[in-house]
C-alpha positions as CSV (number, residue, x, y, z in Angstrom):
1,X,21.6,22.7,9.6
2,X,23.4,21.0,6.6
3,X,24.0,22.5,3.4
4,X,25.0,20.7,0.0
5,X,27.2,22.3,-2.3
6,X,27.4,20.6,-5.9
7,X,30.7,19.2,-8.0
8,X,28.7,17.5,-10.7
9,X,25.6,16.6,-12.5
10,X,24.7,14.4,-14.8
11,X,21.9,14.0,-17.4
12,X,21.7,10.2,-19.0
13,X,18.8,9.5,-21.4
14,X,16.9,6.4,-22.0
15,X,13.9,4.7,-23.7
16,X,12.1,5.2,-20.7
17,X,13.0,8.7,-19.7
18,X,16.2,10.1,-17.8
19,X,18.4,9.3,-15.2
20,X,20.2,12.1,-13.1
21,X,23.2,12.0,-11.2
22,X,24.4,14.6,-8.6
23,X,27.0,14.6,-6.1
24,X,29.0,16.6,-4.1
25,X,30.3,18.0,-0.6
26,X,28.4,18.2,2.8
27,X,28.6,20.9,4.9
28,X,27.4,22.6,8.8
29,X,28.3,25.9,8.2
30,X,31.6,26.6,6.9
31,X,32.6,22.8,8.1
32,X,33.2,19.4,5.4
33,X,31.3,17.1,7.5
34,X,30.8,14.6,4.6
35,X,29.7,14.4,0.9
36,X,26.4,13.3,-0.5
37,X,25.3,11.4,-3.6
38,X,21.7,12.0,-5.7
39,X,20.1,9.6,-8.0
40,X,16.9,11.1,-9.5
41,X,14.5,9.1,-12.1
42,X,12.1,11.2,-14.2
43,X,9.7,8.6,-16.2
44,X,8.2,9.2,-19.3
45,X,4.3,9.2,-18.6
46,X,4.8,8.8,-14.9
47,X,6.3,11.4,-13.2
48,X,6.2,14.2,-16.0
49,X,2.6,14.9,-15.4
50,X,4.3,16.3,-12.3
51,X,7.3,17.5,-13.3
52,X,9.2,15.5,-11.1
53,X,11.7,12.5,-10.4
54,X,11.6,9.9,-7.8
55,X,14.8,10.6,-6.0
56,X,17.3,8.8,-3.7
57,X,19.5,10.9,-1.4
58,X,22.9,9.7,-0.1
59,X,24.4,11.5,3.0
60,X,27.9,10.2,3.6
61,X,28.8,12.0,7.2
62,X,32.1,11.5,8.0
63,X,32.9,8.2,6.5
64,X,30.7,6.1,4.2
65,X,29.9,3.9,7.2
66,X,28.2,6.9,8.7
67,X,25.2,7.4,6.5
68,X,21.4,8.2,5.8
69,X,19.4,7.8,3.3
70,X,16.1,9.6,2.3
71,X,13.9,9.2,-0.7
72,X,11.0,11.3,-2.2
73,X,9.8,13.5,-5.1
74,X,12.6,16.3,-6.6
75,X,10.1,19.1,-8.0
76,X,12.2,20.5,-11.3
77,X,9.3,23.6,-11.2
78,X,11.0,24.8,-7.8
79,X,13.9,22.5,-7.2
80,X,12.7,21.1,-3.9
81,X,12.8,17.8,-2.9
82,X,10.2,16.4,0.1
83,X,10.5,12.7,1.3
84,X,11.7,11.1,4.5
85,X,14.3,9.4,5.8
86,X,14.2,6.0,4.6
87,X,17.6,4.3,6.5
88,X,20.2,5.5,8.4
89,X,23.3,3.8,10.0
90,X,22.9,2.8,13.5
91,X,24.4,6.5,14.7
92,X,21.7,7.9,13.1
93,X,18.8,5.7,13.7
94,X,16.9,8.4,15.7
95,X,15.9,9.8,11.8
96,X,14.4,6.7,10.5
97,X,11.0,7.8,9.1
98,X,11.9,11.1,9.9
99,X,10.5,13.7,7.5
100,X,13.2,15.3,4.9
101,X,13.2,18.6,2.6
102,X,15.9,19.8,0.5
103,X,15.5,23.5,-0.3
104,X,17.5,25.2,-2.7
105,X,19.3,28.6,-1.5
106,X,20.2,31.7,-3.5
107,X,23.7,30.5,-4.3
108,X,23.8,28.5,-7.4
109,X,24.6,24.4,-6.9
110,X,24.3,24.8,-3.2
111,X,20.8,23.7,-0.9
112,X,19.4,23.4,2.8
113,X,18.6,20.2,4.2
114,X,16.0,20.1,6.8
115,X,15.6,16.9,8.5
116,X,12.3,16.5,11.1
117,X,11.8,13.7,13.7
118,X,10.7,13.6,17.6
119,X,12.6,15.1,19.6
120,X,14.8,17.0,17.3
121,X,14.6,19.8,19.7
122,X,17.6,17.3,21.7
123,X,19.6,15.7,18.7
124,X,22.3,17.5,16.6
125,X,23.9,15.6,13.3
126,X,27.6,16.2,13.1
């Protein structure tokens, strides 16, 4: 299981809506295995009906070489974020189209990433 624990976030506002900007460290445990990189877009009239952003997630494990992508729907109401895995580097490939949740714990900044695909019962990430 991989956990992401915040260093920033950042709100910029346009004519359309607002663009959000998260980032921070990657972790299995107690382990840095990498850092991540969230781009969210809330439009006005589009995705406030909802409450939510289309969202891009960036997992960078190990090197920026090493990384997957997923994309979906960030729910401000409860914080969670459902998609799937949209791309990953050839290391990863088994997750491509792979379903993807991002649930936030208890602790402030920090949230569980889930990641579902066949055969997950035999892969591990890092």
């Amino acid at each position: 299981m991989l956990s992401l624990v915040r260093s920033t976030l950042t709100n910029v506002d346009d004519a359309a809506g607002r663009w959000q900007y998260e980032g921070g460290i990657v972790r299995k445990a107690t382990t840095t295995v990498g850092y991540y990189a969230i781009q969210r877009r809330v439009v006005t009239g589009g995705t406030t009906a909802y409450n939510t952003a289309m969202t891009k997630v960036n997992l960078y494990l190990g090197s920026y070489a090493y990384n997957i992508v997923l994309e979906g729907a960030h729910n401000y109401s409860n914080g969670y974020f459902y998609g799937s895995t949209s791309a990953a580097q050839n290391r990863y490939a088994f997750l491509r189209g792979g379903d993807a949740s991002i649930i936030p714990t208890a602790t402030a900044g920090t949230s569980t990433v889930y990641l579902y695909w066949n055969g997950a019962n035999q892969l591990t990430l890092p």
